[in-house]
N, C-alpha and C positions, 0 to 999 in steps of 0.2 A: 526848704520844702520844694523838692522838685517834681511836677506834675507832669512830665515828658515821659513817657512810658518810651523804653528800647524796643528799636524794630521787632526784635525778636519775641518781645511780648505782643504788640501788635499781630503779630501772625501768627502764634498759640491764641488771641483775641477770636482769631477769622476762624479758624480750627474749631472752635467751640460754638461759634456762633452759625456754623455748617451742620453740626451736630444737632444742635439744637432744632434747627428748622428741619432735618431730616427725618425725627425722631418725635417731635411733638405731634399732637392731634391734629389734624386737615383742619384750616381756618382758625387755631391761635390765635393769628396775630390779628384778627380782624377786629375791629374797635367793637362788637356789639359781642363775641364771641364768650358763650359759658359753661360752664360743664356744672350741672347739677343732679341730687339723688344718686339714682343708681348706675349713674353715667359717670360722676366724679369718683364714686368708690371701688368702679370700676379702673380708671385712668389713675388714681392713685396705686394700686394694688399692680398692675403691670409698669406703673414708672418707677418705683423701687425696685425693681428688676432689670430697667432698662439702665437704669443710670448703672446698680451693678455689674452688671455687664462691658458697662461703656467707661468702666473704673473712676466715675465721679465719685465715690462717695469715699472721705477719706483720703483723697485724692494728694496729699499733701505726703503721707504715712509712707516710708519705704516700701520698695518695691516687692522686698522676700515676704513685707509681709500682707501683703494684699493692696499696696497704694499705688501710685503712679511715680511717686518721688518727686514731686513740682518742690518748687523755688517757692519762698511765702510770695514772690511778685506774680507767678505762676497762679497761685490758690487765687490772690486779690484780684487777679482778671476772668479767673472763672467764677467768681463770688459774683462780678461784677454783670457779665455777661448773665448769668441765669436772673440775677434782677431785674435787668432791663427786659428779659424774655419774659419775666414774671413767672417763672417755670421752678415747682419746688424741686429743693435741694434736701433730700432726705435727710434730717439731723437730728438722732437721739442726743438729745444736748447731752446728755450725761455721758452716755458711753462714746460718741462720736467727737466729742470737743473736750470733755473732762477725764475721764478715766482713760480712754483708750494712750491718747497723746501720754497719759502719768505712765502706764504701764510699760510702753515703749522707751522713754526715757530712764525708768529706773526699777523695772520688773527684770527677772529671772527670764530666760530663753525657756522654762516649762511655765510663766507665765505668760508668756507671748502665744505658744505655741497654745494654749489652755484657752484664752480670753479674746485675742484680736479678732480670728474668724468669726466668731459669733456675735461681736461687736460690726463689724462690717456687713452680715447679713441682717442683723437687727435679727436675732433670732435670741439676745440674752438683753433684759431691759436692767435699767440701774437705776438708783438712786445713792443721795449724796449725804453720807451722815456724820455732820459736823455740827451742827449747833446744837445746844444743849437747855434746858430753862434758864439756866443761870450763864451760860457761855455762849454767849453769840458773840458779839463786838471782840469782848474778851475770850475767843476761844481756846484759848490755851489754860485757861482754867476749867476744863472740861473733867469729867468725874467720870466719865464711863469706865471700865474697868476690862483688863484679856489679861487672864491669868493661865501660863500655859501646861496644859494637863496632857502630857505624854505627847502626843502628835497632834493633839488639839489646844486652841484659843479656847477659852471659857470666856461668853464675853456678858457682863452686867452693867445696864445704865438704861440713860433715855436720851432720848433724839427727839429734835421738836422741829416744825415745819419742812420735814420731810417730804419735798416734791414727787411725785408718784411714787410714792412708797407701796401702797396699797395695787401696783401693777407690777411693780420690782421683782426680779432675778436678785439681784444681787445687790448690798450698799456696800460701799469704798468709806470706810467707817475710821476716825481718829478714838484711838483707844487708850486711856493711861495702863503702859506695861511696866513703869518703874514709878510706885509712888513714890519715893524716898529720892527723886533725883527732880532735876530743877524744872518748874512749869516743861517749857519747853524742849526739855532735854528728855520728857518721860513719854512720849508718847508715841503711835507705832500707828500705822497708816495701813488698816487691813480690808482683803474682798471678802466679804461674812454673805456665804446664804442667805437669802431670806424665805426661803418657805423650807422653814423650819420650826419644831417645835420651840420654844422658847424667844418666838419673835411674834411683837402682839402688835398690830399697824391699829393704829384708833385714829379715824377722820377727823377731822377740826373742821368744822361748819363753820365757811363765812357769810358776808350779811347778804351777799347774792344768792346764798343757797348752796354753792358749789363747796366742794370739799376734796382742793386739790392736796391741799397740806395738809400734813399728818403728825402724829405723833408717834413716834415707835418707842416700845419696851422690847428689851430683852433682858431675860431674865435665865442663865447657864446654856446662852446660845451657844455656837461651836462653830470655829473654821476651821480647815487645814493647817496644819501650822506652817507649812511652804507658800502660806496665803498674807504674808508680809508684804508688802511694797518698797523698796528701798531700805531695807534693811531695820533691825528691830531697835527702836528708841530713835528713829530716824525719822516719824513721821511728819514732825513739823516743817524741816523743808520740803518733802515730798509734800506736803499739802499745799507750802505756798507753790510750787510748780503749778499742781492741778490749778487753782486760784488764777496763777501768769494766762492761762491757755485757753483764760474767757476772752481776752482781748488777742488783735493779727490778722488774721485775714479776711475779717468782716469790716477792717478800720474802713474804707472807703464806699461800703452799701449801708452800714448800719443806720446813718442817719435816715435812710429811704423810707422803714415803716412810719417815722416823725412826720414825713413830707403828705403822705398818701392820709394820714390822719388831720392834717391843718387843713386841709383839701376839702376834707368832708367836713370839720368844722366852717370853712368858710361855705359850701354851700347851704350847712343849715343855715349861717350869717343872713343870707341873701335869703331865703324861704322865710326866714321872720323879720327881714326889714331890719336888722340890726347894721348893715353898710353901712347906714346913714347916720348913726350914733357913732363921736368924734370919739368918745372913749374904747368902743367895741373894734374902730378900725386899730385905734392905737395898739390898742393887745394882741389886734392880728395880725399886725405889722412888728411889734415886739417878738411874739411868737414866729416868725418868718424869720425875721433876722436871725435867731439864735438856731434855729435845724440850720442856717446857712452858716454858721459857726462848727456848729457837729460836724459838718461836713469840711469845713478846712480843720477842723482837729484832727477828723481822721485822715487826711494826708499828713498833719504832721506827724500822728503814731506812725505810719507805715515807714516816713521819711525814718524814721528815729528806730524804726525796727531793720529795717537794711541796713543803717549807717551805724547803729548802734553810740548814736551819739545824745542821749541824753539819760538821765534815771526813767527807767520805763514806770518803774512804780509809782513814781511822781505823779508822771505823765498821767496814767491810767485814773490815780486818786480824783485829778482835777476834772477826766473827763466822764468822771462816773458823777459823780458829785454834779456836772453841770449839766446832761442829758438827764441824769434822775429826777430833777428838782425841773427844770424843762417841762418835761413832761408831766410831771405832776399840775405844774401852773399850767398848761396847756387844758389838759382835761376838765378843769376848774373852768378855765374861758367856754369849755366845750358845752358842757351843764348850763353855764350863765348865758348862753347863747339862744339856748334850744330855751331857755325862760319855764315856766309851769308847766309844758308838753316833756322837760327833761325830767321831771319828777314819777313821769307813769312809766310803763312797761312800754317800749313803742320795738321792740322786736317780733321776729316772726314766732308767730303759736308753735311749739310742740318741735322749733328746733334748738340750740347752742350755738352760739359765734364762737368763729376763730380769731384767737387777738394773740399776737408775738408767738404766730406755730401752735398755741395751745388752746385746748377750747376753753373757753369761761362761759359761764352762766347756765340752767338747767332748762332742760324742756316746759318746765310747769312755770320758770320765769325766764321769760322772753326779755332780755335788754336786747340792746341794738349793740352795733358794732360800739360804738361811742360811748355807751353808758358801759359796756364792759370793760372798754381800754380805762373809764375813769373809777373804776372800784379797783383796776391790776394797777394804776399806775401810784396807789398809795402804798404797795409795799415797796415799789422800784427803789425810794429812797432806804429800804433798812437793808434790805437782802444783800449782800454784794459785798459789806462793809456800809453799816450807817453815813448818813452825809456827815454825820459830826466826828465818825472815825478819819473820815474823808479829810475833814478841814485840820485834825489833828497833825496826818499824815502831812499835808502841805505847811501846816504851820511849823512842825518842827525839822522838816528837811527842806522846805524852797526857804526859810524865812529864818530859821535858826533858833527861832523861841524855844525855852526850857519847855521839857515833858509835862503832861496834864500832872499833877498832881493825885497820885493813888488815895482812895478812900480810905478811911484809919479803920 
């Protein structure tokens, strides 16, 4: 792991960090500095414009086709720079980190030319449709169905925790296109419309009230048929690509929202007199240690992604599995901190927090930043790859043990 960035990133560093100050709001950087109301929805609304412009977004994506062409040590120093500015970096997670990177690596040139634009203005929204009721962990026993009808996909099944489903342009959808051929030999990796008839988005209300996730039906929906990915019965590797393209050049800021969250945990620490309870420091000094862990993990992904010297899959298993479950026991000390004041609503009336880019919680129920982060951080451990797919993953390739045993 070598932590020595080359001059020449140092000076694409300076480059950015000139932009930054030239471009941001007058007084940023002042310790007491905020932008609220109709003053933040204003500076959001002209700073996805500005970054367009100033070809951040994307930035990684070749040139022909709207990016800048950066080196991944390129992207990790602009990742890194815009967090220490604390300055957002516009990111449809979906279409900006999952589909678009799939598309480019293994779309048609009338898919590029069809999809990337609109992915880069943020003017086409997406969601991700892979899990199933029965297929999640296991998703390659998934049961959706595209049967191709002249120039169209027919496509029938159901999709379950569909993230903005119900705002979605379009889901990047795993299809079975050959029953008769092996789990993962049959299945086809398609861009399906969704505001279309035969696509029914139904909310799933969680216990904060919010209903980010979804379920979708489609029931004789229809794509293009030139709306493959990678070619047809090809979709399972094209899905593990999309999958590869959660982890890279966030490996050495990622740990930062864990830091800024133990931060606010230790001042509520101090506002209830828990410092002084030997058990309370221990957990926040446990807690401490381990985001200082995340944080030399992600040098070692990044080491390991320029050198290409290790199993990245591995790699990734261990460090999902370990900031998942982190963070989980984290929020739990969060709770146990704030004592019977964590049990009430202690957010602002009539607005929503923002926790990891997305908002959580509803107007009529005000949590605080803290009580949000600790209702999001109980799915961190399944979404992703469960922690126990996770340990599977390392027990039978770091460690060599036989496969779990299939159920009869």
């Amino acid at each position: 792991m070598d932590l020595t960035y080359p001059p020449e990133a140092e000076a694409f560093r300076a480059h950015i960090r000139d932009w930054l100050e030239r471009n941001l709001p007058d007084g940023w950087f002042d310790p007491d500095f905020s932008l609220t109301g109709p003053a933040r929805a204003a500076f959001n609304e002209s700073w996805t414009e500005k970054l367009f412009e100033g070809g951040w977004i994307c930035a990684g994506w070749p040139t022909e086709y709207g990016g800048k062409g950066l080196s991944l040590l390129e992207q990790v120093v602009l990742n890194e720079e815009f967090a220490r500015a604390g300055a957002p970096m516009r990111a449809d997670f979906f279409g900006d980190t999952l589909v678009g990177p799939t598309i480019l690596q293994w779309g048609t040139e009338e898919q590029k030319r069809e999809f990337i634009p609109g992915i880069l203005r943020g003017s086409i929204g997406w969601c991700q449709g892979f899990s199933e009721p029965n297929s999640g962990s296991d998703l390659a026993s998934l049961k959706t169905s595209a049967v191709l009808d002249g120039d169209e996909w027919v496509i029938n099944g159901q999709k379950v925790w569909t993230t903005q489903a119900q705002h979605a342009d379009y889901v990047f959808l795993l299809a079975r296109t050959d029953p008769a051929a092996p789990q993962h030999a049959g299945i086809s990796y398609l861009l399906v419309p969704m505001r279309q008839p035969g696509v029914d988005v139904r909310p799933i209300t969680q216990v904060d009230g919010t209903a980010e996730f979804n379920e979708v039906f489609f029931t004789n929906a229809r794509c293009p048929r030139g709306n493959v990915v990678g070619g047809v019965n090809n979709g399972w590797k094209v899905a593990m690509t999309t999958l590869g393209f959660e982890r890279g050049s966030s490996s050495t800021t990622g740990y930062r929202r864990f830091l800024k969250e133990w931060e606010a945990i230790l001042d509520e620490a101090r506002r209830h007199s828990r410092t002084s309870d030997a058990l309370s420091r221990d957990r926040l000094v446990r807690s401490w240690s381990k985001i200082k862990i995340m944080q030399v993990n992600g040098y070692r992904s990044l080491s390991d992604a320029l050198n290409g010297t290790h199993d990245a899959a591995l790699l990734g298993a261990c460090n999902k599995m370990f900031w998942s479950e982190t963070h989980r026991d984290m929020m739990e000390l969060a709770i146990d901190v704030m004592g019977m004041s964590g049990q009430i609503l202690t957010g602002s009336q009539g607005t929503s927090e923002d926790v990891g880019g997305l908002r959580r919680g509803r107007a009529d129920y005000p949590v605080s930043d803290l009580q949000a982060s600790f209702f999001f951080s109980r799915s961190e451990t399944i979404w992703g790859g469960t922690a126990e797919i996770q340990r599977n993953i390392i027990g039978e390739r770091a460690l060599g043990l036989p496969k779990e045993p299939r159920p009869s």
